[in-house]
One Martini backbone bead per residue (centre of mass of N, CA, C, O) as a GRO file, in nm:
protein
  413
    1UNK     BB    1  -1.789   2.025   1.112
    2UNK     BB    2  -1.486   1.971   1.023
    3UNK     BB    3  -1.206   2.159   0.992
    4UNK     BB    4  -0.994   2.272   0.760
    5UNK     BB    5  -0.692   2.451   0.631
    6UNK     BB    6  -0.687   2.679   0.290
    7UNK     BB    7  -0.555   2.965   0.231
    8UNK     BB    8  -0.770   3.083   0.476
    9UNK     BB    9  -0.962   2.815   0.446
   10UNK     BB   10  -1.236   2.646   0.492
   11UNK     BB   11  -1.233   2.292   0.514
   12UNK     BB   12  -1.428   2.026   0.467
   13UNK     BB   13  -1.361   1.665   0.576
   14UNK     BB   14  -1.618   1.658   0.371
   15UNK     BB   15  -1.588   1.513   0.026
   16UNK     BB   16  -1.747   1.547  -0.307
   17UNK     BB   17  -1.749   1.280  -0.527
   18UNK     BB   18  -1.851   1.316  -0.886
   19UNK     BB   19  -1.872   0.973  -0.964
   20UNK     BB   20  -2.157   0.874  -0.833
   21UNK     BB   21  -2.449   0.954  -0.998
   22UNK     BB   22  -2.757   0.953  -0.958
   23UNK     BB   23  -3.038   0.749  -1.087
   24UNK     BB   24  -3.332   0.714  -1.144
   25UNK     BB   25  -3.286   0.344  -1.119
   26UNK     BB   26  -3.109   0.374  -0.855
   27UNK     BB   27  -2.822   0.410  -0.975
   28UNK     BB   28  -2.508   0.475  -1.138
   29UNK     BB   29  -2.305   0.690  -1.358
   30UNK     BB   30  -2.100   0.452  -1.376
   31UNK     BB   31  -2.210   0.235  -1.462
   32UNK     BB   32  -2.305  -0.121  -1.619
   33UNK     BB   33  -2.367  -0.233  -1.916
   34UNK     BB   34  -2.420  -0.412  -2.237
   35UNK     BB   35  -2.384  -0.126  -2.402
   36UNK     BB   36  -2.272   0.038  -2.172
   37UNK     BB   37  -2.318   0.283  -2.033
   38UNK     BB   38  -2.567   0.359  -1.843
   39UNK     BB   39  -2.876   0.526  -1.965
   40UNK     BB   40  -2.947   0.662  -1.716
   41UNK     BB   41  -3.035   0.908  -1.568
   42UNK     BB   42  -2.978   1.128  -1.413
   43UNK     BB   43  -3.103   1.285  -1.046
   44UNK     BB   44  -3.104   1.529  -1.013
   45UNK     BB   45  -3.276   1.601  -0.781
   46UNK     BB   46  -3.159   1.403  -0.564
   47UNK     BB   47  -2.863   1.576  -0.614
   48UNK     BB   48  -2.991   1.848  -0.489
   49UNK     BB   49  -3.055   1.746  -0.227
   50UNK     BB   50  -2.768   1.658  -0.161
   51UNK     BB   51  -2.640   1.897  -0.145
   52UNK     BB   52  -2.794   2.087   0.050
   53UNK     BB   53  -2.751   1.915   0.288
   54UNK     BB   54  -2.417   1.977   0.272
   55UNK     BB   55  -2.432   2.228   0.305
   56UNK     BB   56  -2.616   2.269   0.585
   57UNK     BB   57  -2.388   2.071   0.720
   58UNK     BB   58  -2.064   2.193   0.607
   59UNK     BB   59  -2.035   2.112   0.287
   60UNK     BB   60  -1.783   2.260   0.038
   61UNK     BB   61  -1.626   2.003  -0.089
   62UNK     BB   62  -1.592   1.995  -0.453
   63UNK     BB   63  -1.532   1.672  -0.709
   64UNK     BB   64  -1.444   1.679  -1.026
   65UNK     BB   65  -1.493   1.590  -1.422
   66UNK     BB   66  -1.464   1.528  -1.744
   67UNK     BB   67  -1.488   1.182  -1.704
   68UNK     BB   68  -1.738   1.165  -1.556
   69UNK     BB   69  -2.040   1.013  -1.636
   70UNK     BB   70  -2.024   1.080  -1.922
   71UNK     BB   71  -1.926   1.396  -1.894
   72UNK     BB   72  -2.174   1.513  -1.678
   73UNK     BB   73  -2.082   1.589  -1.397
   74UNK     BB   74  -2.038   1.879  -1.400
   75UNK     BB   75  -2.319   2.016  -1.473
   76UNK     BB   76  -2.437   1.871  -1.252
   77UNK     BB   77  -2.309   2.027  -1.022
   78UNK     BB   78  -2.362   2.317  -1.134
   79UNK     BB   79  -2.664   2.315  -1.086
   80UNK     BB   80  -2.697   2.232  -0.801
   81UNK     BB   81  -2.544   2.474  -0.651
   82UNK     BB   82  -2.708   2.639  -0.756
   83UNK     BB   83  -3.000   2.559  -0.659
   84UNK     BB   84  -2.919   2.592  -0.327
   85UNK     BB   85  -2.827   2.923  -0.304
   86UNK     BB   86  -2.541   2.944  -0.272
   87UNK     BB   87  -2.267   3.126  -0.253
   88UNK     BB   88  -1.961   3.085  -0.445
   89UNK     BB   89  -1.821   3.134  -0.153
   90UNK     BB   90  -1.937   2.890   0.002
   91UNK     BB   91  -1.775   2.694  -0.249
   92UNK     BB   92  -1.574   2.411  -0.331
   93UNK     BB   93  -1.405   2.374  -0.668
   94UNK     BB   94  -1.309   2.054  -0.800
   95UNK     BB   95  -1.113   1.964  -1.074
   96UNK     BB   96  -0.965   1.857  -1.442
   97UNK     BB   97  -0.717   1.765  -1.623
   98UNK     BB   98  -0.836   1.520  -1.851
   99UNK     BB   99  -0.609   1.406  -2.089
  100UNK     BB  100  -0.606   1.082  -2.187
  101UNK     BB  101  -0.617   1.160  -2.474
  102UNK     BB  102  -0.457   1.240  -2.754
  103UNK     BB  103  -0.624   1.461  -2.849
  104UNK     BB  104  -0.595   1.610  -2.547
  105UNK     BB  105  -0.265   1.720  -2.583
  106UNK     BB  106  -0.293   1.982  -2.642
  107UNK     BB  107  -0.329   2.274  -2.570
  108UNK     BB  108  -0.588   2.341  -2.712
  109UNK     BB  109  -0.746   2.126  -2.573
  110UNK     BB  110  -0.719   2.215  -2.262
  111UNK     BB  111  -0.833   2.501  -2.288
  112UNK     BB  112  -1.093   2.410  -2.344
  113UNK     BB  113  -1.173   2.220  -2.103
  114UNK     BB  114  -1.176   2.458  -1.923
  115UNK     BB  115  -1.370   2.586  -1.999
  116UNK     BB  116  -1.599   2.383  -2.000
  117UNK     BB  117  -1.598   2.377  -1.704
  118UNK     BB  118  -1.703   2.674  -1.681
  119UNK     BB  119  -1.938   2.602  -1.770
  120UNK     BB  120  -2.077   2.362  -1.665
  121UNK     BB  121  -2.012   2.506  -1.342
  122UNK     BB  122  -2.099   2.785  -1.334
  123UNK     BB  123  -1.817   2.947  -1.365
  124UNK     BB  124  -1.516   3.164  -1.348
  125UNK     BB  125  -1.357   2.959  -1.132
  126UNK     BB  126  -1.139   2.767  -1.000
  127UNK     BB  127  -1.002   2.648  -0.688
  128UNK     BB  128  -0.920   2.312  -0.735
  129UNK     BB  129  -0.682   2.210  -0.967
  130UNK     BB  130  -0.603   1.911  -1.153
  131UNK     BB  131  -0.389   1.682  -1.210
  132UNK     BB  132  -0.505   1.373  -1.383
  133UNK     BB  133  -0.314   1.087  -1.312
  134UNK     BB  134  -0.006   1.137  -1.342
  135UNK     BB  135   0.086   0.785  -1.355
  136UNK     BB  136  -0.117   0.682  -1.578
  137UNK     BB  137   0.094   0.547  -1.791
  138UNK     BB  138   0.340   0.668  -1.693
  139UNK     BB  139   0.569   0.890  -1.752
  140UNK     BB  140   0.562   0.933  -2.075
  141UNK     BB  141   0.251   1.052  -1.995
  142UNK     BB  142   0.282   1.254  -1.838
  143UNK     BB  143   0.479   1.438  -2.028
  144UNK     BB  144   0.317   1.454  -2.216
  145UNK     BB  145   0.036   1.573  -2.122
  146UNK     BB  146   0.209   1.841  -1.918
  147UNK     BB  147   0.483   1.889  -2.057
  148UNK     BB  148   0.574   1.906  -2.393
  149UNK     BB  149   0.292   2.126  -2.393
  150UNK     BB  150   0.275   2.323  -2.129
  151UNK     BB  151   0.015   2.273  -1.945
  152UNK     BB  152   0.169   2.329  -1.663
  153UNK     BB  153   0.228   2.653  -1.706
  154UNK     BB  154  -0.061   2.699  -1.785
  155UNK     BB  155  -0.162   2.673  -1.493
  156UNK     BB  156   0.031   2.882  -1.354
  157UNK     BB  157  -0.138   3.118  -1.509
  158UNK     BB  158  -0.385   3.073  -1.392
  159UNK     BB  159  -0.306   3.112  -1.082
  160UNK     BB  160  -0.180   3.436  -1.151
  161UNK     BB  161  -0.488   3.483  -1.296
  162UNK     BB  162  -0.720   3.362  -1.085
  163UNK     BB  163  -0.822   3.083  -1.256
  164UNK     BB  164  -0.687   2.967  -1.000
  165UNK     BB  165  -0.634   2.936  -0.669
  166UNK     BB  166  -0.535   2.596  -0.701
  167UNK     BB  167  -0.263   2.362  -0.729
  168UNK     BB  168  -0.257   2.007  -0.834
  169UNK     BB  169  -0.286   1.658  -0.790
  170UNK     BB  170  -0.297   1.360  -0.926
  171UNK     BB  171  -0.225   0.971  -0.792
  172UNK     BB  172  -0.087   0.738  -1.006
  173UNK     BB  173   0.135   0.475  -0.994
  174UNK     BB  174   0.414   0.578  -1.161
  175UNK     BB  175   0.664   0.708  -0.899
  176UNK     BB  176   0.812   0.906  -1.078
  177UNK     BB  177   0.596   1.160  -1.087
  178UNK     BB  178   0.610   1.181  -0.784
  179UNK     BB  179   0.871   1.264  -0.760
  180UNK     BB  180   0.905   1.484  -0.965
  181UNK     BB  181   0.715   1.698  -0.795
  182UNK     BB  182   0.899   1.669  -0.546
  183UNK     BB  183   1.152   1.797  -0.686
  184UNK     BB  184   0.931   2.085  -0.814
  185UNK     BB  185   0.813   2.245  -0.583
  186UNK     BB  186   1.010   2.504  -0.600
  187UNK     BB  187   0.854   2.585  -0.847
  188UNK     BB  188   0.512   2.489  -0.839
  189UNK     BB  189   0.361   2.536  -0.577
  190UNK     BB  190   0.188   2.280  -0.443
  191UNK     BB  191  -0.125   2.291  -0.274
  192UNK     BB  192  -0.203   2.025  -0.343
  193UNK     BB  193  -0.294   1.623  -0.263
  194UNK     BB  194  -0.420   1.344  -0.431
  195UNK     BB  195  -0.499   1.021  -0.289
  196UNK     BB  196  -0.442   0.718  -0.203
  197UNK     BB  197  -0.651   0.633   0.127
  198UNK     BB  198  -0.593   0.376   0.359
  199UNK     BB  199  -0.590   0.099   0.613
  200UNK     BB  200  -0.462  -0.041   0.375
  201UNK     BB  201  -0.272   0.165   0.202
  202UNK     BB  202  -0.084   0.279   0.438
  203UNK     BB  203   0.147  -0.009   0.423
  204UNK     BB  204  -0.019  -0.210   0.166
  205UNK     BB  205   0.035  -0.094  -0.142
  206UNK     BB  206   0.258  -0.292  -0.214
  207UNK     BB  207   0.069  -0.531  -0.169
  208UNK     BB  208  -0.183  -0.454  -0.404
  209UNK     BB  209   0.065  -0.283  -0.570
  210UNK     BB  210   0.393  -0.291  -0.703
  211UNK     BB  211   0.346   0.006  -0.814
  212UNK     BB  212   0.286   0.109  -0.545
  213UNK     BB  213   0.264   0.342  -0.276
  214UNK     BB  214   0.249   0.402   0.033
  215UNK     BB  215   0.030   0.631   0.207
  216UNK     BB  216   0.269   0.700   0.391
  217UNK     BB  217   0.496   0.798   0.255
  218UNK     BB  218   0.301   1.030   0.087
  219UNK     BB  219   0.225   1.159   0.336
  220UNK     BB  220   0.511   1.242   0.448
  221UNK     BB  221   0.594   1.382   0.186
  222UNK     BB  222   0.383   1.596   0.207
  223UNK     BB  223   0.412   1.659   0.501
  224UNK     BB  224   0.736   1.766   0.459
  225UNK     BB  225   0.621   2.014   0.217
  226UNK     BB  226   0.335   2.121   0.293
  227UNK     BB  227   0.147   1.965   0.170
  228UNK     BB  228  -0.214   1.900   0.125
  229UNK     BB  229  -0.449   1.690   0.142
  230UNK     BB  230  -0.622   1.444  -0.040
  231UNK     BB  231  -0.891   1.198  -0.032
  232UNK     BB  232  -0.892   0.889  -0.222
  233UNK     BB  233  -1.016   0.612  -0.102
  234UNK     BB  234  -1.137   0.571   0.194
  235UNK     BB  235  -1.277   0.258   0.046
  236UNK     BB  236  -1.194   0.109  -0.187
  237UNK     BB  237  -1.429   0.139  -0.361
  238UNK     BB  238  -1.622  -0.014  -0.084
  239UNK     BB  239  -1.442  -0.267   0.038
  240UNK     BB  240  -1.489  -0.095   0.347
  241UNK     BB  241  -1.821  -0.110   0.329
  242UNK     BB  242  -1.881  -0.360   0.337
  243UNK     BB  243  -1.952  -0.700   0.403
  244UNK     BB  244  -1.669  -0.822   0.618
  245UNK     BB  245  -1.570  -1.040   0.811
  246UNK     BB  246  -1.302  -0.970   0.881
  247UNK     BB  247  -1.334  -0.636   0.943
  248UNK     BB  248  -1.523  -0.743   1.170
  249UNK     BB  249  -1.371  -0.930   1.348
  250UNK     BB  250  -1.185  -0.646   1.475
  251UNK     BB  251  -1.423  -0.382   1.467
  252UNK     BB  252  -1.659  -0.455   1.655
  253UNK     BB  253  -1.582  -0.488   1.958
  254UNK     BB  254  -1.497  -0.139   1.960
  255UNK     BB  255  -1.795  -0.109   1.768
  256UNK     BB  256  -2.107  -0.225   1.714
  257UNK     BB  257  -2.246   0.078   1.579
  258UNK     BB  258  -2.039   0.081   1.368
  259UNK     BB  259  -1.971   0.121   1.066
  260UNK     BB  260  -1.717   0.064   0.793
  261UNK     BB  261  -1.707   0.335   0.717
  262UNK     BB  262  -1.632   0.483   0.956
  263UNK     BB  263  -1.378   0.390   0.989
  264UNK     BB  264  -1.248   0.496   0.723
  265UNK     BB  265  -1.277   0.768   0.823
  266UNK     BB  266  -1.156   0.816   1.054
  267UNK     BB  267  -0.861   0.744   1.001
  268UNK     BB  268  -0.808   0.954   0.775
  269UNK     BB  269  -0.939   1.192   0.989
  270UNK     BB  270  -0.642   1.160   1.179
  271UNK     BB  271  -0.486   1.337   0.991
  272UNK     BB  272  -0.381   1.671   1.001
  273UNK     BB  273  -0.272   1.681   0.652
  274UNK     BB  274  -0.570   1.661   0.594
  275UNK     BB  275  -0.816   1.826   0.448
  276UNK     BB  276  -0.977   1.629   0.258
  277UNK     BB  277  -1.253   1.358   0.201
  278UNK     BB  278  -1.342   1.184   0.001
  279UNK     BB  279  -1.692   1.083  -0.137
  280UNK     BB  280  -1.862   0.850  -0.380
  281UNK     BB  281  -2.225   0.944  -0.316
  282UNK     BB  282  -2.554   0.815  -0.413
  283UNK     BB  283  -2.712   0.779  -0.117
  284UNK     BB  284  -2.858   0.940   0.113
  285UNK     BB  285  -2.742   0.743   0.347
  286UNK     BB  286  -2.424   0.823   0.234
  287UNK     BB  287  -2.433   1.093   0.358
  288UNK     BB  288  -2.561   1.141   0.669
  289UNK     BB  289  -2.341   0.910   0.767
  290UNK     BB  290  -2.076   1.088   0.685
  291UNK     BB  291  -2.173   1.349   0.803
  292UNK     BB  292  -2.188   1.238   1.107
  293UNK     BB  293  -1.869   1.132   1.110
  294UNK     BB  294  -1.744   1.450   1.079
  295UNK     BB  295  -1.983   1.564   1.298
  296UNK     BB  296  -1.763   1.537   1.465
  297UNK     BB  297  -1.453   1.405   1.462
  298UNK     BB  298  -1.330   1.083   1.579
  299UNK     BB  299  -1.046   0.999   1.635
  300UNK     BB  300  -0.825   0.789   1.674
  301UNK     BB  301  -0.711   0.539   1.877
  302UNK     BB  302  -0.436   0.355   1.907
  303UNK     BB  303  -0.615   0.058   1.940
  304UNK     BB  304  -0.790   0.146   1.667
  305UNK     BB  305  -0.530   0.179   1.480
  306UNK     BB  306  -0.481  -0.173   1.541
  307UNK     BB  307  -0.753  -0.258   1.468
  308UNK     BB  308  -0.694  -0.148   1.129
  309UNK     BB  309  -0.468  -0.339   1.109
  310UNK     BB  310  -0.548  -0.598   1.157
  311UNK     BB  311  -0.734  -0.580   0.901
  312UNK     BB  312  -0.579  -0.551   0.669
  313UNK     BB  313  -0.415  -0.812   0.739
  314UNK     BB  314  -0.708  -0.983   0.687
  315UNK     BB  315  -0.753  -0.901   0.395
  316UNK     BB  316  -0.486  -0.972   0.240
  317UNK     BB  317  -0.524  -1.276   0.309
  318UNK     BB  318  -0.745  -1.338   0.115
  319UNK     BB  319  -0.658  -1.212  -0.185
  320UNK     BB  320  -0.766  -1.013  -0.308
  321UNK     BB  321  -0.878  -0.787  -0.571
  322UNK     BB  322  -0.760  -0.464  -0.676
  323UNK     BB  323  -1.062  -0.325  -0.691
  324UNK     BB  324  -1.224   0.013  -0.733
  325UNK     BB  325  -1.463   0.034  -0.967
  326UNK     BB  326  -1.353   0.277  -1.163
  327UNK     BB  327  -1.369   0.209  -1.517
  328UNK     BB  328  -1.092   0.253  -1.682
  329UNK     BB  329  -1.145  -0.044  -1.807
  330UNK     BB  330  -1.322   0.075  -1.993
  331UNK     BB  331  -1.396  -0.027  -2.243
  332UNK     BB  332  -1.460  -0.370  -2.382
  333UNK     BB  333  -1.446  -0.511  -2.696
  334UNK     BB  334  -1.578  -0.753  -2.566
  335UNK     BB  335  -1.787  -0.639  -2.332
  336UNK     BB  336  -1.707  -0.678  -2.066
  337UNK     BB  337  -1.727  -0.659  -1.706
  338UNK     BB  338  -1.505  -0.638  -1.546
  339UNK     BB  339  -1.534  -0.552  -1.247
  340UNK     BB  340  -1.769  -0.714  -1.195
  341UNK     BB  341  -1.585  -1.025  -1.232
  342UNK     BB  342  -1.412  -0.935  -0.972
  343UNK     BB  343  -1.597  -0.895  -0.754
  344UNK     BB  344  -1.727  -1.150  -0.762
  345UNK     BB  345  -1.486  -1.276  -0.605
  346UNK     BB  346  -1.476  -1.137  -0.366
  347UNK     BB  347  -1.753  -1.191  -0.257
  348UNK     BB  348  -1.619  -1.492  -0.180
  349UNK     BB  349  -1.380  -1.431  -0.005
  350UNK     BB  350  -1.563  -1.242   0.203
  351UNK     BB  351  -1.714  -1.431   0.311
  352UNK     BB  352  -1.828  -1.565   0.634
  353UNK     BB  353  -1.908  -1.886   0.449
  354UNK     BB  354  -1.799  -2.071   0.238
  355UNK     BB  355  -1.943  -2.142  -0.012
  356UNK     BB  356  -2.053  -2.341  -0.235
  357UNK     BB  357  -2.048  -2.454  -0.575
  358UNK     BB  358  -2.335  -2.338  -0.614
  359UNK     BB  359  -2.330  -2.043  -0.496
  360UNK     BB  360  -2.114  -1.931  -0.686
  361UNK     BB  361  -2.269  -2.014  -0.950
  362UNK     BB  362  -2.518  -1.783  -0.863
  363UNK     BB  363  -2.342  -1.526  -0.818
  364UNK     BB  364  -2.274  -1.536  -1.118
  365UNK     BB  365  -2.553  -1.500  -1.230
  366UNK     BB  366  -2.614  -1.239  -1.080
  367UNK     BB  367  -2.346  -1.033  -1.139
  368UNK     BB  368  -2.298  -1.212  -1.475
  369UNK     BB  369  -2.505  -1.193  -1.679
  370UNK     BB  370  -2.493  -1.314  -2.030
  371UNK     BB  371  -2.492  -1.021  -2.133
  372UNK     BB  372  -2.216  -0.919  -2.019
  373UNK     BB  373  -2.005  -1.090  -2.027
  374UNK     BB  374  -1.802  -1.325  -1.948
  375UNK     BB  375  -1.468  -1.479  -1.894
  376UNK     BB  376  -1.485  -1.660  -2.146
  377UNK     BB  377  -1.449  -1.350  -2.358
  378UNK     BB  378  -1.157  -1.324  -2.279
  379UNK     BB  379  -0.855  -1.253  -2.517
  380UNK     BB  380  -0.602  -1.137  -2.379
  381UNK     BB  381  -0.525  -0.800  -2.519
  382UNK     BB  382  -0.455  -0.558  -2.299
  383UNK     BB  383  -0.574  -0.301  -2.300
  384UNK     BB  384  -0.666  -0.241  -1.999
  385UNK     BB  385  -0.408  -0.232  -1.829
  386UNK     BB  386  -0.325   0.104  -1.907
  387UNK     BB  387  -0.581   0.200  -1.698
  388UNK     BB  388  -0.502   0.120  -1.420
  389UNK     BB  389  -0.458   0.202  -1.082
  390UNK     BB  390  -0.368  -0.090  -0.981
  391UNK     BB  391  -0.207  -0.297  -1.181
  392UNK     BB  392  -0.360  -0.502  -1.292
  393UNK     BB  393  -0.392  -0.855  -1.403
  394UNK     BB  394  -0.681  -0.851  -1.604
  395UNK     BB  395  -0.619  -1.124  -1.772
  396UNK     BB  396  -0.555  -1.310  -1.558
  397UNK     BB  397  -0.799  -1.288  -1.361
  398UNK     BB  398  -1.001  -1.388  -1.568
  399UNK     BB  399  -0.877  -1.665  -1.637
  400UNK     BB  400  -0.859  -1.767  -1.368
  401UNK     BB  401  -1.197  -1.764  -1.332
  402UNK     BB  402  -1.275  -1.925  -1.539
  403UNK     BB  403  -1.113  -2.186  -1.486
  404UNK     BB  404  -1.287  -2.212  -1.163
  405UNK     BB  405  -1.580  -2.247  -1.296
  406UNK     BB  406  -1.540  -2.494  -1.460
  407UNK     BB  407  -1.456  -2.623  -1.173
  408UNK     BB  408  -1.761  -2.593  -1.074
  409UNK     BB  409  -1.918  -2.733  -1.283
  410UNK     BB  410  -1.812  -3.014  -1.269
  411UNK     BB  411  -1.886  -3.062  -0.927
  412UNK     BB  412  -2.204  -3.027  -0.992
  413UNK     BB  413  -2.188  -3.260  -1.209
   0.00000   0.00000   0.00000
């Protein structure tokens, strides 16, 4: 496993992203159904024999929230880990105060918080604490959250009595934010951060949402500070792993027998000061895979990084949807399964042979069945908007989506 290193400690350059945590029927606890999220179990077994195999592996860097798998992820990550056998000297801990609720904008409620995870996590301090999703609902919202009540210099009394021992945050959104923090580094003297990074996200990130800012500048900005990356969605959250014509037609003559995942592993893992790069992984064979492409990782070569860049090229021209099934904008109050409305275009529009009518609307009725409330049930309410960390204009494109089904239905009649 290859690794990088913070405060004099090695970090594998592939870290367990506990976003996506497998369920006894099969699929994650992040997923959703009619009802709300999935009711099916996490598969604790499942999960404990992938923790262990990573431990195994070389894989040390965990990273959860309290806001994760329906508020489950850290217990489970925190059983798994005891499991595992292995001493806490050897995994590390990233967690999150994850304060996104107005009732949880107290100091009192932050610290209830952190005491939480630590119990659910089965441990006495966290290695790795971040504000989670600084930029997310705009700069007043990020004050509200960690300067006007306090939480964030309570922050810095943690890690200065080591019941924490690095402070970061996680960036979406509002630029001013992430401005903000780096304006105030010679203060808070931040030990990592966590962004949005991947190889359209490096150039294109402000062409797939006006809000973002490109992960290249991210990145430069942060290791001119000296500051080490940690990085999410190095897949787009699944979107760059998925098969896609685009994306196959450019990188596949370069390795015929490398997976579309490991490009994007592959092009994260050529920078520097990459710390670790999470990955949220479900299924044995996505544990496996990741782990044999970071063991050790094959930097880019000029020409892979050309046609990685052609890819992304390829890949905007399509007009994708910015969406990254993270489901921040879930619950919708009217039932839509949002994301799931959105990827179904997507999947229409990466098609290798574009569909005909009539396939089109069989993969709505596959992916979006009558019972999850389809794109016509949509309000334009806007609820779900201020959640979105791609600033998707998600009233917009359910009602565009909307629209396309009705003119795909006349023309099948």
């Amino acid at each position: 496993m290859t690794t990088r290193t913070l405060g004099g400690r090695k970090v594998s350059l592939l870290g367990y992203g506990a976003m996506r945590l497998p369920t006894v029927d099969g699929g994650h606890a992040n997923a959703w159904n009619k009802d709300g999220y999935s009711k099916s179990d996490i598969d604790q077994k499942e999960m404990d024999l992938q923790v262990k195999y990573m431990l195994d592996h070389g894989v040390n860097y965990f990273d959860s929230s309290p806001a994760y798998c329906r508020g489950e992820s850290e217990a489970c990550l925190g059983r798994a880990l005891k499991a595992s056998g292995y001493d806490r000297k050897d995994y590390i801990i990233a967690t999150k105060l994850s304060n996104f609720a107005p009732q949880q904008f107290t100091l009192e409620a932050c610290k209830k918080m952190f005491e939480d995870s630590l119990r659910f996590l089965q441990t006495d301090y966290i290695d790795n604490y971040l504000l989670h999703a600084i930029g997310n609902g705009g700069f007043d919202m990020f004050k509200k959250r960690y300067l006007d009540n306090g939480a964030l210099d309570w922050c810095v009394e943690l890690r200065a009595q080591k019941r924490i021992r690095a402070l970061g945050f996680s960036f979406h959104g509002d630029p001013k934010a992430f401005e903000w923090a780096m304006e105030h580094h010679d203060k808070y003297h931040w030990d990592f951060c966590q962004i949005q990074m991947n190889y359209v996200d490096w150039k294109h990130g402000n062409e797939l949402a006006k809000r973002n800012l490109d992960a290249e500048y991210l990145y430069n900005t942060l290791t001119a500070k000296g500051i080490p990356v940690v990085i999410m969605e190095p897949l787009l959250g699944g979107r760059l792993a998925r098969y896609n014509y685009a994306l196959a037609h450019a990188l596949t003559p370069l390795d015929p027998e490398a997976s579309l995942a490991q490009w994007g592993l592959r092009f994260c893992g050529s920078w520097p000061n990459v710390l670790t790069i999470l990955s949220g992984m479900t299924k044995r064979f996505h544990v496996e895979e990741n782990v044999a492409t970071c063991s050790p990782l094959k930097p880019c070569s000029p020409a892979e990084f050309a046609a990685l860049e052609r890819a992304a090229q390829a890949l905007l021209k399509l007009n994708t949807i910015p969406c990254n099934d993270c489901k921040y904008c879930m619950p919708c109050p009217y039932g839509l399964d949002i994301p799931k409305i959105l990827t179904f275009k997507n999947e229409v529009l990466t098609a290798r042979v574009p569909p005909t009518a009539k396939e089109v609307l069989a993969l709505y009725a596959k992916m979006v069945p009558e019972e999850l409330r389809r794109a016509d049930h949509c309000t334009g309410c806007g609820r779900c908007q201020p959640h979105c960390p791609q600033s998707i204009n998600i009233a917009k494109e359910i009602a565009a989506i909307d629209k396309w089904i009705d003119t795909l239905k006349d023309e099948v009649l």
